[in-house]
C-alpha positions in Angstrom: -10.2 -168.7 -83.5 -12.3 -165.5 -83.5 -10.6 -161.8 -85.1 -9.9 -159.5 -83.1 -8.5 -155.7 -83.0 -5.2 -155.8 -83.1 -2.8 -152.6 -82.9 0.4 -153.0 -84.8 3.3 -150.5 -84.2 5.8 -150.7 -86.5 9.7 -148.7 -86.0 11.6 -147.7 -88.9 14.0 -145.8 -90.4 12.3 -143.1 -92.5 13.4 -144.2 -95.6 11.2 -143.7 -98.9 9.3 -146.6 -99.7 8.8 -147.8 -96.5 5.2 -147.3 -96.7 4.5 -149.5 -100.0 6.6 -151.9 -98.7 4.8 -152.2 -95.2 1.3 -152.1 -97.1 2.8 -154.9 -99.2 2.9 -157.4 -96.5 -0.4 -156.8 -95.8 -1.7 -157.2 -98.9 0.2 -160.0 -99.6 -2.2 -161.3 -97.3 -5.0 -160.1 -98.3 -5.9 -158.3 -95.0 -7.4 -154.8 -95.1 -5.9 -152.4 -92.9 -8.5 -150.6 -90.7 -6.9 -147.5 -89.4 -3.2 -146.8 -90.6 -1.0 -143.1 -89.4 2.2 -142.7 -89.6 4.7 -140.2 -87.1 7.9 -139.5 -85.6 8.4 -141.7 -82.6 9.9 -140.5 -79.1 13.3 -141.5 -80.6 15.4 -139.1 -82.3 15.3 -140.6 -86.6 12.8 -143.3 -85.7 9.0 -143.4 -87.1 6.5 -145.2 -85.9 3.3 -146.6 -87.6 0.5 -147.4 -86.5 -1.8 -150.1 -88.0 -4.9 -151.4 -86.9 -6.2 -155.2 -88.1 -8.7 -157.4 -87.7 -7.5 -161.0 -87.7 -6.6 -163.6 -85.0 -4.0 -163.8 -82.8 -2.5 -166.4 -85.5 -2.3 -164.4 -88.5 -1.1 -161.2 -86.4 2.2 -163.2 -85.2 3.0 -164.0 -88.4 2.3 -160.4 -90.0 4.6 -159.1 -87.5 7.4 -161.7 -88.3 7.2 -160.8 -92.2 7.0 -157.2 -90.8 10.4 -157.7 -88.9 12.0 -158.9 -92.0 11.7 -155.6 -93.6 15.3 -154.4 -94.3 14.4 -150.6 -93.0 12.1 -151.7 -89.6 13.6 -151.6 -86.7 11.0 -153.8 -84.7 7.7 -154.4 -85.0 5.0 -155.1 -81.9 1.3 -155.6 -81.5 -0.8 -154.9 -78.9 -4.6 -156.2 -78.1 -7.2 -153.4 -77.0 -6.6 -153.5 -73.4 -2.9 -153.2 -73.7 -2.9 -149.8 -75.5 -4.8 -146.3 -74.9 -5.6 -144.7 -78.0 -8.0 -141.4 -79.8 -8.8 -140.8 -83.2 -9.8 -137.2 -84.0 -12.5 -136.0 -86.4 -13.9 -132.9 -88.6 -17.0 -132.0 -89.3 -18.4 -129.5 -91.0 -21.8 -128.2 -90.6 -23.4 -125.2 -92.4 -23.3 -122.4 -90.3 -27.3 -120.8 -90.2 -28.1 -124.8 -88.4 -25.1 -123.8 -86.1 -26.6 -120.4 -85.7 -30.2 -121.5 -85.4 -31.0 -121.9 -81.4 -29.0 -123.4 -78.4 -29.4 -127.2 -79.9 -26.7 -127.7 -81.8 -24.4 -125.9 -79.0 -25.6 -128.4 -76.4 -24.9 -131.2 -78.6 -21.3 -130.3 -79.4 -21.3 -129.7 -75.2 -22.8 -133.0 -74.7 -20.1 -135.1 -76.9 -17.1 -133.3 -75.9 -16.4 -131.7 -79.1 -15.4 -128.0 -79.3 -15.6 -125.6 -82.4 -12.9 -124.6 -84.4 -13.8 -122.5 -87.2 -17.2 -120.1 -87.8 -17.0 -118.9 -91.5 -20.2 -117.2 -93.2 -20.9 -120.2 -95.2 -19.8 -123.1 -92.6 -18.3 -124.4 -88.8 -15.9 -126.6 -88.4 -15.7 -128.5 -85.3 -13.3 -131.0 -83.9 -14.1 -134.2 -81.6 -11.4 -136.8 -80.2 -12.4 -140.1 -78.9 -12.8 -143.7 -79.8 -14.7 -144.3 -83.1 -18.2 -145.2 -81.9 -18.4 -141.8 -80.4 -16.9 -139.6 -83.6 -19.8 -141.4 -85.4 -22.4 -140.7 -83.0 -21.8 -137.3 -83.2 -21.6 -137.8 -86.8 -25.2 -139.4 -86.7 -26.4 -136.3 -84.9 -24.7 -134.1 -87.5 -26.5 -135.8 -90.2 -29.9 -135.4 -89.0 -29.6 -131.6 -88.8 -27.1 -131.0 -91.8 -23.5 -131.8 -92.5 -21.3 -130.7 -95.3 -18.1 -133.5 -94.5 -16.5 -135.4 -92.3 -13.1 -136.7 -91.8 -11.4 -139.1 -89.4 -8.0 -140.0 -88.5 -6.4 -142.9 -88.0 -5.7 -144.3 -84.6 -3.3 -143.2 -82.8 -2.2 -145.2 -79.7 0.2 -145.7 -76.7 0.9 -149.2 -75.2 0.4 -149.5 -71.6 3.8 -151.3 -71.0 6.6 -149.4 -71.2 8.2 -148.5 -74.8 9.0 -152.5 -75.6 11.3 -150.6 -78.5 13.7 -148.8 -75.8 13.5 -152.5 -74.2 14.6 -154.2 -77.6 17.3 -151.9 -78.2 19.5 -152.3 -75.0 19.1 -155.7 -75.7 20.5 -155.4 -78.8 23.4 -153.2 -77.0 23.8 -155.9 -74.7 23.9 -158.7 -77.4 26.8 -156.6 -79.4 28.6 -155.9 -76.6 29.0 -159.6 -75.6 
């Protein structure tokens, strides 16, 4: 079986220690997490993470069953590349006089999409969403000219489907009720 990408959301209670205790079952495992953000979810009290893994189809079943068994999540999904849409944002900063010095580096912030956010005497900040491969090629254009740092987010994604978790709770409902 080959690896693969594999988006994991994960809905919980925002309770403190959620985080080590999610990492934990990954560690357990001895599977590094790619990309991991955390955020309040569409649902009033409920947080959502957002993990990214690269394992098989296999090994992401069972992470989400050990997942599941946390006391504090609520449910726990995961979704293959073609099921989600998803950005990642980045920083860079780039001293100012190469910012300053001709139309170049303004046709290649045009060119990737990116827009500027900050012009300070000593530096520019600019800001570019996307899918990773493109953060880091305008990162690989930054770093021919001059780059001071550069920061990326996690992934941050949206399954296709409809919210499975609004789906899994009126089941629940359902299942009390009866």
């Amino acid at each position: 079986m080959e690896d693969n990408k594999y988006t994991i959301t994960v809905f919980t209670e925002n309770q403190t220690g959620l985080l080590a205790r999610v990492v934990s079952v990954f560690s357990r495992r001895h599977i590094g997490v790619m990309s991991l953000t955390t955020s309040k979810s569409s649902m009033p009290g409920i947080h959502r993470f957002t993990i990214v893994v690269s394992v098989d189809e296999v090994m992401v079943k069972k992470l989400i069953a050990q997942l599941d068994k946390q006391v504090d999540v609520l449910k726990a999904f995961y979704y293959s590349p073609e099921e989600i849409v998803y950005q990642e944002i980045a920083l860079y900063k780039i001293p100012t006089n190469v910012f300053l010095n001709g139309n170049s580096v303004e046709r290649m912030i045009r060119s990737h999409n990116a827009r500027v956010l900050v012009i300070e005497p000593q530096y520019v900040v600019i800001e570019k969403t996307g899918h990773p491969q493109e953060t880091e090629a305008l990162l690989d254009e930054f770093k021919k000219i001059g780059i001071y740092e550069f920061v990326r987010s996690g992934r941050v994604a949206i399954a296709k489907p409809m919210e499975k978790l609004n789906q899994y709770l009126e089941e629940l409902k359902k299942v009390q009720k009866s």
